[in-house]
N, C-alpha and C positions, 0 to 999 in steps of 0.2 A: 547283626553279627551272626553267623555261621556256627552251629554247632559246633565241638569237639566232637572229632574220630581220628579212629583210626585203621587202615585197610593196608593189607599185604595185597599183594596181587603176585601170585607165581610167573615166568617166564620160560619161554623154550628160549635156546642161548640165542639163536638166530632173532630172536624178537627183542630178546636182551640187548645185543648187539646193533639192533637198529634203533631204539631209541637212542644208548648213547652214543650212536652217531648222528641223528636228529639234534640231541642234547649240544656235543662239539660242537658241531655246523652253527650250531646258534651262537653259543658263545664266542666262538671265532669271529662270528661278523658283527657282535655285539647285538643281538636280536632276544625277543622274550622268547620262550618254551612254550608252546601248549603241548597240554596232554588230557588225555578222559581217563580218570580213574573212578571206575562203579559208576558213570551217568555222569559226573561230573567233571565238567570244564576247568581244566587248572592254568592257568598262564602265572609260568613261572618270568620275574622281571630279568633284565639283563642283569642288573647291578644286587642280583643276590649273593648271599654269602656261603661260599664250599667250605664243605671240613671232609678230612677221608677219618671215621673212627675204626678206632680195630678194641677191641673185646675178647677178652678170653676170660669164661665163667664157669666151674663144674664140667670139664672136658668139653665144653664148648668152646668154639671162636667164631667171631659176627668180622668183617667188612664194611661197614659202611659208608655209602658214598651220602651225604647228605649235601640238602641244600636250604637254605634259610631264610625266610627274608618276612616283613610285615606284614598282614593284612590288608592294612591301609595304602600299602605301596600300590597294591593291586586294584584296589577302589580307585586310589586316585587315577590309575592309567584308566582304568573303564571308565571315568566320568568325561577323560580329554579325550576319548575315543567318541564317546558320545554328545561332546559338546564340536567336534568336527566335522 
């Protein structure tokens, strides 16, 4: 099992902008997401779960686009990947 963390990573809009268009494109054709966040390899599944949250706290407001899915989801694709 994999540690807990947790990592922001900043963006310039244009790199912003290109992952979720990387991100769309996938879902549209129903494909997994990879992404490197800090060294590591993330493949997000097709059949994960989106929420948009919105947040407003002590003159702050958050956006968030989240995405969800199991651990085990991900195991299991790397084991048929690797049993093919």
């Amino acid at each position: 099992m994999l540690e807990d963390r947790e990592i922001e990573v900043p963006h310039t809009v244009a790199s912003f902008v290109a992952e979720l268009r990387r991100l769309a494109d996938a879902l549209e054709s129903g494909d997994d997401y990879g992404i490197d966040i800090d060294g590591e390899a993330i493949t997000i599944p097709a059949d994960a779960q989106f929420m948009v949250v919105h947040e407003r706290e002590d003159g702050e407001v958050e956006l968030e686009f989240q995405i969800s899915w199991s651990q085990d989801d991900t195991d299991e694709a790397d084991e048929d990947e690797a049993d093919a």
